[in-house]
N, C-alpha and C positions, 0 to 999 in steps of 0.2 A: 475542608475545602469548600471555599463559597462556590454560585453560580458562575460566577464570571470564569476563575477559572477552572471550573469544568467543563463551560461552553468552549472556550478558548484551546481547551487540551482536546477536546471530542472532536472539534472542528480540524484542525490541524490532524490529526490521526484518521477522521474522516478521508481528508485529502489526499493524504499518506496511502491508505490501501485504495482511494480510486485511482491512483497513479500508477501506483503496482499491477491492477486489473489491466489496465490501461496499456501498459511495456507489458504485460505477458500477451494478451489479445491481439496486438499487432507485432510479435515477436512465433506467435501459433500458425503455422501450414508453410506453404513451399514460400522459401526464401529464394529471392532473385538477385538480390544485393547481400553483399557481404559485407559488414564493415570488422575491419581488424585493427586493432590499437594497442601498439606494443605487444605482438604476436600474441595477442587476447581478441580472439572471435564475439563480438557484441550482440548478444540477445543467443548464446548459447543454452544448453542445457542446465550448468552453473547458474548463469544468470539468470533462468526461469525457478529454479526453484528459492535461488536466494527473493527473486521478488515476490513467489509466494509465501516465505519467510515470513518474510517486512509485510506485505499487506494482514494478511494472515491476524498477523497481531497487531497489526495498527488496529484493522477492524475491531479486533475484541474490545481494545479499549474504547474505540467508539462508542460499541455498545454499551460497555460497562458506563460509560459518561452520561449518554443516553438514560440508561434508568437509573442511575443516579439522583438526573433534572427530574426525570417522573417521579420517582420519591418524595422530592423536597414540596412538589406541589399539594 
C-alpha cells in the first residue's frame, strides 16, 4: 500500500471514530428530547455502544495508518 492510500484510509477512519465520539458525547446525560423513528428510540443504549463499535475500530485503524506513514519515513 503506498502513501496515498494510507493517508486516504487513515483520514477517512480518522473521521469515522470522531464522529462516533461525537453522537455518543452528545447522546451521554439527561435527555430532553426524544427522537423515535419507526418505534426505534435514536441515541439509545443500542446505539451508543454500536458507535462505540464503529469508532473503536475506525480508531485502530487510524492508528495503524498512522505508523504505517511513520514507518515509511
Amino acid at each position: 500500500m503506498n502513501r496515498l492510500s494510507t493517508v486516504a484510509i487513515g483520514t477517512a477512519a480518522f473521521l469515522v471514530a470522531m464522529l462516533s465520539l461525537v453522537f455518543i458525547v452528545t447522546n451521554t446525560g439527561p435527555q430532553f428530547d426524544t427522537v423515535i423513528i419507526n418505534d426505534h428510540v435514536v441515541g439509545g443504549t443500542g446505539d451508543k455502544l454500536a458507535a462505540f463499535a464503529i469508532g473503536s475500530l475506525s480508531g485502530a485503524v487510524a492508528v495503524i495508518c498512522a505508523i504505517r506513514l511513520r514507518r515509511h519515513n
